[in-house]
N, C-alpha and C positions, 0 to 999 in steps of 0.2 A: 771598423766594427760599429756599429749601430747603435746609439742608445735605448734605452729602455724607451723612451720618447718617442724616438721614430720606427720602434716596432710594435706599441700600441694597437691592438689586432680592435678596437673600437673607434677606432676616429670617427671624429664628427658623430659620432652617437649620442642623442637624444636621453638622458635617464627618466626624465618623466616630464609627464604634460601634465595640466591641468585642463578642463573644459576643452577635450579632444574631437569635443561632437560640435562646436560653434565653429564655423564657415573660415576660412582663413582668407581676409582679406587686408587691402594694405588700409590698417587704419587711421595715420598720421592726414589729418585735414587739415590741423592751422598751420599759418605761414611759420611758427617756429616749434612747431613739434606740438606733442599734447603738453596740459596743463599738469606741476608738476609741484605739490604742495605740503612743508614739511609742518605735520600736525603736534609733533611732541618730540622732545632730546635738547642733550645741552647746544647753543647755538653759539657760545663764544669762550675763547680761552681765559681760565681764567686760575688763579692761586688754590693747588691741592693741597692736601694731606694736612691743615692745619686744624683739624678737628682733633680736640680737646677729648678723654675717655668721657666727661661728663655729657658734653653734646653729644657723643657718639650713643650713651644709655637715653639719651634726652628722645634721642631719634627713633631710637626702636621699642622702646616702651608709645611712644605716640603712635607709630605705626601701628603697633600688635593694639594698642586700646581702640584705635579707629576700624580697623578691619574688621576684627571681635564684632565692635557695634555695628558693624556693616550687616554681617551673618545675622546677629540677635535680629535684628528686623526684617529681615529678607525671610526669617526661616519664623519670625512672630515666636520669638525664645524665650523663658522666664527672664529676668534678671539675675547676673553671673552671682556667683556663690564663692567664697572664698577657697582657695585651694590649699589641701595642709591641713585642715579642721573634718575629724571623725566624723564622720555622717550614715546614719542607718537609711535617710532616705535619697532618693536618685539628687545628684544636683547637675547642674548645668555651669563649666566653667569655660576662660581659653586659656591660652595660654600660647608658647611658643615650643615646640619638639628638638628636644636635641636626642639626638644620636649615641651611645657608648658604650663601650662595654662594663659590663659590674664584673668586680672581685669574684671569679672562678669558672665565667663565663665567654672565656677568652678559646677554650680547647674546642672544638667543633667536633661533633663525630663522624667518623667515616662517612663522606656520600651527604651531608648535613647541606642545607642549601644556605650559605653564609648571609644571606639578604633575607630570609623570614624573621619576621618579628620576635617570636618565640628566642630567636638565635643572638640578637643582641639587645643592648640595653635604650630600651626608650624611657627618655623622661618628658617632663612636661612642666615646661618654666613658668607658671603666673607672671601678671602684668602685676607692677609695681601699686595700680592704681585699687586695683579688687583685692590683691593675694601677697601683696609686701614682697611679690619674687619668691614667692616658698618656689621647691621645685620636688615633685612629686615620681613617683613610679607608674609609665603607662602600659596596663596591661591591655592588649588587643585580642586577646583568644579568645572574646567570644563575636568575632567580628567574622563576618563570611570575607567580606575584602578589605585591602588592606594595599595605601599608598602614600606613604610619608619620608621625609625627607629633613633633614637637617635643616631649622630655620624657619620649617613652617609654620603658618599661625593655623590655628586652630580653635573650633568651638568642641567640647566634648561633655555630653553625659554622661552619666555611668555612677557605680557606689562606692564611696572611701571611706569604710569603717575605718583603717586604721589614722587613717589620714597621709599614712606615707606612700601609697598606692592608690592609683584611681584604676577601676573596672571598666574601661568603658563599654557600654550598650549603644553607640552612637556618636558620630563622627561629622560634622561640618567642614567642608574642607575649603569653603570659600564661598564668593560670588561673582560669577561669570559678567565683566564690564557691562553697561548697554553697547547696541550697536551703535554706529557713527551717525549722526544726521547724515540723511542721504540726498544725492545729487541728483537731477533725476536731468536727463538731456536727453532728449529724446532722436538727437541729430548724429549723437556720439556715435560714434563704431565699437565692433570689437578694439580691442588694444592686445599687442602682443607682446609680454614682457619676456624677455632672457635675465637670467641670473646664473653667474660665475663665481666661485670661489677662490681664492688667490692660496698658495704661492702662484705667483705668474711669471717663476722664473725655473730655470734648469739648474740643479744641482752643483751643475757644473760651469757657469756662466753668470752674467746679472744678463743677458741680452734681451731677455722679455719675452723669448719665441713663442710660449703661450700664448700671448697676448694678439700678438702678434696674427697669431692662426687663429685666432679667433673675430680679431678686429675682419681678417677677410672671408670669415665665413658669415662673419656680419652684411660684408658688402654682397657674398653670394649666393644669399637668399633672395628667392625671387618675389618672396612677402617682407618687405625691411617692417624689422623691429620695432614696436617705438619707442621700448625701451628695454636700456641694458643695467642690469645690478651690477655693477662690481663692488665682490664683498674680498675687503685684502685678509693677509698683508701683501702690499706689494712690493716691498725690502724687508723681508721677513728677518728677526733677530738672530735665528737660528743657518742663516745661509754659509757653507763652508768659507764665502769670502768676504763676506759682512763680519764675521767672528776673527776674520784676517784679518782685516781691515785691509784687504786686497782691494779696494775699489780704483778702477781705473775706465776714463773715459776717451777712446783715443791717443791714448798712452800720455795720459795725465790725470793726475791723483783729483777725485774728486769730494765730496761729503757725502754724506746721505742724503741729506735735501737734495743736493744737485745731482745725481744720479735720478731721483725721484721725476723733481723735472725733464732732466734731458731725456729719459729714457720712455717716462709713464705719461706726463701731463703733453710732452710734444707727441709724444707717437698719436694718441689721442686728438687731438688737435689739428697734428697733420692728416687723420684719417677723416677727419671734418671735412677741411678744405677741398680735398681730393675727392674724395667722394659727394659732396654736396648733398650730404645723408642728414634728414631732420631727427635722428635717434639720438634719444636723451641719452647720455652716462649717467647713471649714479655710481658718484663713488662711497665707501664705505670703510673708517680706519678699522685696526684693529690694534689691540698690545703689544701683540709681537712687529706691529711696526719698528722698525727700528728710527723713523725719521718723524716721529710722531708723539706726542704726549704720550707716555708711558703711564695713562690712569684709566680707571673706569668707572663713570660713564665718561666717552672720549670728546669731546670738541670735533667739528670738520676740519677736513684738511687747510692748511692755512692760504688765504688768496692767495699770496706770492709764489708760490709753488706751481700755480699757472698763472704765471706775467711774464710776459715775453723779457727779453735783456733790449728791447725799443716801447718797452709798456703797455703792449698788446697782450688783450684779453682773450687767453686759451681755453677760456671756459667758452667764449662765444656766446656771450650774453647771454651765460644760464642755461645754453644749452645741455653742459658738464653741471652738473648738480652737486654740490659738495655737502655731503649726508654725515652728522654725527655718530656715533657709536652707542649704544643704538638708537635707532629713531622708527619713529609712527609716520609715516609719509601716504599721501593722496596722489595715486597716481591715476590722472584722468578721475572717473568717479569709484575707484577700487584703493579701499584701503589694505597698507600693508606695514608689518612688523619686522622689520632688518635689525640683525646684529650680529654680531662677530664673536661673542665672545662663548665659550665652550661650555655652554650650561649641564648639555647632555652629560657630559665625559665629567664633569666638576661633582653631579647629582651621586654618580654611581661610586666616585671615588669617597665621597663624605659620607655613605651607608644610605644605599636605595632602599628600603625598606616595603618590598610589594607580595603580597600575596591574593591570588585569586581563584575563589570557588567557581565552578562551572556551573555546580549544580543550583548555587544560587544568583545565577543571572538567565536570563530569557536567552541573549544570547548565548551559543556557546564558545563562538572566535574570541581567543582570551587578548587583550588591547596591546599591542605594541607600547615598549617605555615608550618611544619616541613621541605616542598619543597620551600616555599617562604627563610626561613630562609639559608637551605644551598645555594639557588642561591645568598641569597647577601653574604655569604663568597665568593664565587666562583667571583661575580661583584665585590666584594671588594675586593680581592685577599688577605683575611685575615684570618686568624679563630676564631680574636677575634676583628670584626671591630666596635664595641659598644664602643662612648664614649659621657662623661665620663663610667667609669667601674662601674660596680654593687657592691656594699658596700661589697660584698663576696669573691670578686675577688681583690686579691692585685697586682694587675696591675703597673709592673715597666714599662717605657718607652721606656727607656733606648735602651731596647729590645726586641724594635718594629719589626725589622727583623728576628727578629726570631718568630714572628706569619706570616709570609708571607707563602704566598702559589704562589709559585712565576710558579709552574706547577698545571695542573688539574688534580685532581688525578682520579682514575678508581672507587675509593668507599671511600667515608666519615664515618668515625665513629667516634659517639660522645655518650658521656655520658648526662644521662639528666633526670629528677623528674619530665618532663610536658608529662600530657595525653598525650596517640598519640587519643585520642577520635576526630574523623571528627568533630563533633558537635560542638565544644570546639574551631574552631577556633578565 
């Protein structure tokens, strides 16, 4: 009988192209593939989780004051106003949005849309440095739209007669990075990039067969790639025989590491050699690694993981790319934002909070989350700007800068288990 796998009625299907109208040709010109340049992420392993609650307040009170200051002069904003304090006239404060329900507010009514504002409880934390941390009531009902999320900073208008409620009349929800310095090569070609998401195993096996079919769809294109993403996990935590501790290589007990190698960094490696293909791999970890630092932001994967057992380099000088989790990477002169870890699916479960007038936008196509969500990475200048973090996501703090997206990159890619279903927003 057949697996699900090998009756796939889409093989080799394509789900989306970008720039479908630009000529397809082979664009790999240098003798070792195109130029392949990692502009931001953490780059060495290094001691987590010993941040202190005070560092941890240290961190995000600096955060939300810096950003705040970002918006105030992007947007030329009075000077913030303390939050918490009666005011009959409009003030201008930030703060950061949490999510919750209040006491009686929990019962929804019949058909009630659980994600409108209206429906749960928005607050609004001051920064320690304006507002001693009060933390207020945000009412949004007189806002045509409406997209906020657990953790976000924010600047807001509005009136707080009582002081225990702000009104707001307006909403700052960021500011979108500058572009990258740009590269200008006038010699460059198009560049073709492939991107894959992992598991890259079967259910039922660790053999790779994805991988596998893919490294030779790789070969049997008659435009080669110059480059391939792969985004893991690629010994996923959740595998029925990883959770066995069933691994076996040739009918001998193996690790995780060594599984990783025999199976991911040779097959790889051997698909180099044989092919004499100038197409870069990135690789990319993720959490559910199971042979990998189990934190977030991740470190690359570690050299030894491609070094042969004669001390041969399976990378192929670079040709294999070893990408942290997440990272801002320059491929050729197109920059791009890679990461693994499930923002989308994290966003909705901590209380999405969107509502959108038709009548008060020009357009009338209402935005896809999946476009709401990468604009507030982009207004939040973060890739992982949800806090607190989702119970999945081991979220050090530590290294916070190394989620920054401190440029806008030219294309996002992310990993993620939520419909793209319209309907579903």
């Amino acid at each position: 009988m057949n697996s699900p796998y090998d009756s796939r009625s889409k093989v080799g299907n394509v789900e989306l192209v970008f720039n479908a109208h630009v000529p397809k040709i082979n664009g790999i010109s240098e003798a070792n593939g195109c130029k392949v340049e990692l502009l931001s992420g953490m780059k060495k392993t290094q001691q987590y989780m010993h941040t202190s609650p005070a560092e941890r307040a240290r961190i995000l009170e600096s955060t939300l004051v810096s950003h705040a200051e970002k918006m105030r002069k992007n947007f030329a904003l009075p000077g913030f106003s303390t939050l918490g304090l009666g005011s009959q006239d409009e003030i201008t404060v930030c703060g950061r949005v949490r999510v919750e329900r209040f006491p009686g507010e929990a019962t929804q009514k019949p058909g009630a849309d659980p994600r409108l504002s209206e429906k749960q409880g928005l607050l609004l934390e001051g920064s320690l440095a304006h507002s001693q941390g009060q933390v207020v009531k945000l009412d949004v009902s007189k806002l045509s739209n409406v997209s906020l999320f657990c953790g976000q900073i924010i600047v807001a208008q509005g009136i707080s007669s009582s002081g225990t409620t702000l009104i707001a009349s307006r909403i700052y929800s960021g500011v979108v990075p500058p572009k990258p310095e740009a590269i200008i090569d006038l010699s460059e070609q198009p560049l073709t990039i492939w991107a894959a998401a992992g598991p890259f195993t079967l259910p039922s096996d660790l053999d790779f067969r994805p991988l596998r079919d893919l490294l030779n769809q790789v070969e049997s294109e008659p435009i080669t790639p110059d480059v391939v993403l792969l985004l893991g996990p690629f010994v996923p935590e959740n595998h029925p025989k990883v959770k066995a501790a069933d691994i076996v290589f040739q009918g001998i007990e193996v690790s995780f590491n060594e599984l990783f190698h025999l199976k991911v960094a040779q097959m790889i490696s051997q698909f180099v050699t044989k092919s004499g293909s100038q197409t870069r791999f990135l690789f990319v970890p993720s959490v559910a690694d199971v042979h990998h630092n189990c934190v977030f932001p991740q470190p690359p994967f570690k050299q030894s993981l491609f070094t042969g057992e004669s001390g041969e380099d399976l990378t192929h000088g670079g040709q294999v790319v070893l990408l942290p989790n997440p990272a801002l990477v320059r491929v050729g002169s197109t920059v791009i934002g890679v990461g693994t870890a499930d923002l989308p699916m994290h966003l909705i479960r901590s209380g999405d909070v969107q509502r959108w007038s038709a009548a008060a936008n020009k357009s009338k196509r209402r935005p896809h989350r999946y476009e709401r969500f990468c604009d507030h990475m982009l207004l939040q200048q973060s890739f992982y700007p949800l806090h607190p973090a989702d119970a999945s996501c081991p979220l050090d703090m530590t290294f916070h800068k190394d989620l920054a997206l401190p440029v806008q990159p030219d294309l996002l890619l992310l990993r993620s288990s939520l419909s793209l279903r319209q309907d579903e927003q």
